[in-house]
N, C-alpha and C positions, 0 to 999 in steps of 0.2 A: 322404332319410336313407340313410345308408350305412357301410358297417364300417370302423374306424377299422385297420384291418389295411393291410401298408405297399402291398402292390401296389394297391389300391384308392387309396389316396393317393395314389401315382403318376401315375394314372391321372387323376385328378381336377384335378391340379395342373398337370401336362402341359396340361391344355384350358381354364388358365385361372379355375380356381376357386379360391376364398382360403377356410380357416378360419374360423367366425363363433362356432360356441358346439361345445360337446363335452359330452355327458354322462359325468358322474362315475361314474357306476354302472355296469355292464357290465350287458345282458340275461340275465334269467336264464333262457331256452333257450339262445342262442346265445354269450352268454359276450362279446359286442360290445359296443364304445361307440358310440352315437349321434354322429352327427357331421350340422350344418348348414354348407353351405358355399354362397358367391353367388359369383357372377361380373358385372363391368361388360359392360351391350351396349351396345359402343362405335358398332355401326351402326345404334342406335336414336338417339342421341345427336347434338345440334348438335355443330361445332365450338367454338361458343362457351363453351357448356354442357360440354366435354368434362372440361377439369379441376375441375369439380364433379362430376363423377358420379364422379371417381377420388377425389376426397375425401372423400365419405362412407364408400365403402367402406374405404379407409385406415384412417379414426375405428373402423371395428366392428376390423378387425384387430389395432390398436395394444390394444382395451379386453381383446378377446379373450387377445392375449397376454400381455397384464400378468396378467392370473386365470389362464391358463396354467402361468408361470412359477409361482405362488403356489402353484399344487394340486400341483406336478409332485412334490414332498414326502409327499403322501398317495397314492388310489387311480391317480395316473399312475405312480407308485414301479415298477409293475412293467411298463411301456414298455419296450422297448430303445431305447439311445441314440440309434440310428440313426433309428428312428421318432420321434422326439422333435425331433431333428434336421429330420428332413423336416417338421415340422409349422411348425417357429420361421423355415425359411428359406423367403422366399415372395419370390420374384425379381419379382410382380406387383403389389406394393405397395411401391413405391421411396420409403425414405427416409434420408434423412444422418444418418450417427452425430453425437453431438454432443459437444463437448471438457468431460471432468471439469473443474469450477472446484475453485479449492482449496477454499470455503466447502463444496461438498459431501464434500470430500473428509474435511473433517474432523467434517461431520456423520456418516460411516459408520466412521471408522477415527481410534481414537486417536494419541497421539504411540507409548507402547507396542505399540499395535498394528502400527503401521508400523516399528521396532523389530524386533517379532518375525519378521514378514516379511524384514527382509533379512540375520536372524540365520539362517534356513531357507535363505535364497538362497546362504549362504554355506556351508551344510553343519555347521553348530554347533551346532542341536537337533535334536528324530527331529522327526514330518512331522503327528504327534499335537499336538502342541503349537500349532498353527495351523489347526486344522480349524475352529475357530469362524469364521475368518472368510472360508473359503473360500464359503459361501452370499451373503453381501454383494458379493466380486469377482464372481461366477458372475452375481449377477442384474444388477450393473450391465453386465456385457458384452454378455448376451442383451438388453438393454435398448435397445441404441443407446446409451451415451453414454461409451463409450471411442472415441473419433474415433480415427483410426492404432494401432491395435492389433491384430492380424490374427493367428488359432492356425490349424494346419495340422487336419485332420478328425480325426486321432485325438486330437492335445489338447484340441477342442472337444468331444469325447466324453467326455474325460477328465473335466473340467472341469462338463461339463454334469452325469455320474455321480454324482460327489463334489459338486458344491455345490447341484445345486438337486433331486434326487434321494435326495440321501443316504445312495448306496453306498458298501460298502466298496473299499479294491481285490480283495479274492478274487469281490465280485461282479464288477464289470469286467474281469478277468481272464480270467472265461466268457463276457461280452457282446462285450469287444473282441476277442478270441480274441489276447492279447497275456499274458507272462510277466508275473508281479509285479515283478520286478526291472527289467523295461524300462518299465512304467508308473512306477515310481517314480523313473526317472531323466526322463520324460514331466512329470511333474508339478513337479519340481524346476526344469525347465527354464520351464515356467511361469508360478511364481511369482518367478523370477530377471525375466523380462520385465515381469512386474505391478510389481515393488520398481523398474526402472528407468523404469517409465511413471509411477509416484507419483513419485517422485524429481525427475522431470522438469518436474512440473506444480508439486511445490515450489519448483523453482530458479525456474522462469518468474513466480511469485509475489513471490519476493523481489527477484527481478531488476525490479520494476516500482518499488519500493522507494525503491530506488539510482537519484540522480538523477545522470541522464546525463551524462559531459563533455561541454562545448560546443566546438566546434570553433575556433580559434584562426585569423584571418586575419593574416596580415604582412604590412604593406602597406608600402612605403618613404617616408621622411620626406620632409617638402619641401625643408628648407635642409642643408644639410651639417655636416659636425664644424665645419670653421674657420669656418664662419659663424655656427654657434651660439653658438662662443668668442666671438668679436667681438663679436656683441649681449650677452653674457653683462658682457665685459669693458667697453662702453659705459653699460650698468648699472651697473657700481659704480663708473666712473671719475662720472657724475655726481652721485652719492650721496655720495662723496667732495669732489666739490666744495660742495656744498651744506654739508656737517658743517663745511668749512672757511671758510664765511664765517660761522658762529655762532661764531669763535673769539672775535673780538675783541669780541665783545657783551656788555655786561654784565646779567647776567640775573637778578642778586643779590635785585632787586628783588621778583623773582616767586618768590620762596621761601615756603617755608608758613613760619611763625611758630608759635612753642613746639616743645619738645620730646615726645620719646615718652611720659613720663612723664606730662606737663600732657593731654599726649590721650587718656591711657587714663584717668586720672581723672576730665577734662572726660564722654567718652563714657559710662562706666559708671554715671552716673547719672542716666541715660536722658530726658537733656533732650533737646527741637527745640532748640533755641538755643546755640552753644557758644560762650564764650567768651577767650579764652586772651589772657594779657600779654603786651603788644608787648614785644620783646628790645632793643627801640632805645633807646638812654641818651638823655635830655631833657639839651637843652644848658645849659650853667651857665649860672649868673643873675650878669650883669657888673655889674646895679646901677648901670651911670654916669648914667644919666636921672636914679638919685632921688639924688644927690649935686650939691653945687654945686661953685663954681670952689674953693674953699677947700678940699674934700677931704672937709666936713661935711656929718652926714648933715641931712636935710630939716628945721632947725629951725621953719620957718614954718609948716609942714603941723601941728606937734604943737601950737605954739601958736594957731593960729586953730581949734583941737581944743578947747582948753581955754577958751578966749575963749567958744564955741558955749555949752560947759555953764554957764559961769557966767551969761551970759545968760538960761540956760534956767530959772535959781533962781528968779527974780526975775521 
């Protein structure tokens, strides 16, 4: 156990030891935080075995600072940034930032919110107006999961101050040992960077969207212009031939029979079976078979007629 005071951390972190728990409360003889810290022994250790031993201790540190970050609002409030600082960066527990998705993106920060943000980047409201969500930026950066976003010591002070601390600038002012006016032009330039890293991760969102052009190959044809002509023009010279021996055809025969009229009446009364009057004149009746040589009509036929019934009386 040992004092959470900075040259002690120093000292501690210099040979290799990491952060694991902190107590909340200070002693109350000495006015100290408790602090446990472990260290990997890499020379106890296989090869094999080596990146498990750095992985567990990883796990206590990521847990560690995530309650870190959360307390840093209460009895950590009165830390100096500095010290606070030393505590989040621990060069012996290597891990990769990871890229904001936009789905998180919109779980922390509205369409308004982001709005107000680059309403501030631009210098058109005071800097009150966006303090609510300077604790959301602040905890995702100490977080790991802004991948490529990188603040120089004094904006990470800044930053850390105001959002996960929740100082004013006249506190920071005494802790950075920096003017109000140059802090505030600090913080402005900050959040210009955050509004262009959201920005960024919305473009890349919609850009995924938008379905890509395909690339276009020109390849050259097989046969050329007057070659094309030619087949082109062999095609309709024998099409034309063909039309011209259907001239002399008489194709009369194959006409549909009835008119529009007869079909739309035969149809609409939704018979299977249509049937429509042939258009063709029946030839006249010349009669000469039942005429004799005289010019007279058939008198035999009528009297062997009459002969039949009278017979029939009787």
């Amino acid at each position: 156990m040992w004092s959470a005071r900075q040259l002690g951390l120093r000292f501690w972190k210099k040979n290799g030891f990491v952060p694991v728990y902190l107590r909340q409360t200070a002693n109350e003889l000495t006015g100290e935080h408790s602090c446990i810290m472990l260290k990997n022994l890499k020379d106890d250790c296989d090869e094999d075995n080596e990146e498990k031993k750095e992985s567990w201790l990883v796990s206590y540190w990521k847990d560690f600072r995530h309650r870190f970050i959360s307390l840093l609002s209460f009895e950590f409030r009165k830390f100096g940034t500095s010290t606070v600082l030393s505590i989040l960066q621990q060069k012996h527990c290597k891990e990769e930032c990871q890229d904001l998705s936009k789905t998180e993106l919109d779980y922390e920060f509205t369409t308004y919110d982001l709005k107000r943000l680059e309403l501030y980047s631009q210098n058109m409201v005071d800097y009150h107006l966006i303090m609510d969500l300077i604790p959301s930026i602040s905890k995702l950066f100490f977080l790991k999961k802004m991948s490529g976003f990188n603040l120089s010591a004094v904006q990470l002070a800044l930053l850390l101050g105001i959002g996960l601390q929740h100082k004013t600038i006249e506190d920071l002012e005494k802790d950075i040992d920096l003017p109000v006016s140059q802090l505030l032009g600090l913080y402005n330039r900050i959040l210009r960077k955050v509004v262009q890293y959201f920005n960024r991760i919305i473009e890349e969102s919609v850009e995924k969207t938008i379905i890509k052009p395909t690339k276009v190959v020109m390849e050259p044809v097989k046969n050329t212009l007057d070659e094309e002509l030619d087949e082109v023009a062999g095609y309709v010279k024998n099409k034309l031939e063909k039309s011209a021996t259907l001239e002399g055809v008489d194709l009369s025969h194959y006409a549909i029979k009835g008119t529009e009229e007869e079909w739309d009446s035969a149809i609409s009364g939704g018979k299977t079976s249509v049937s429509i009057k042939s258009s063709k004149t029946k030839r006249p009746f010349s009669g000469v078979h039942n005429l004799n040589v005289n010019g007279d009509s058939n008198k035999q036929t009528s009297k062997k007629r009459k002969k039949f019934k009278t017979e029939k009386k009787f």
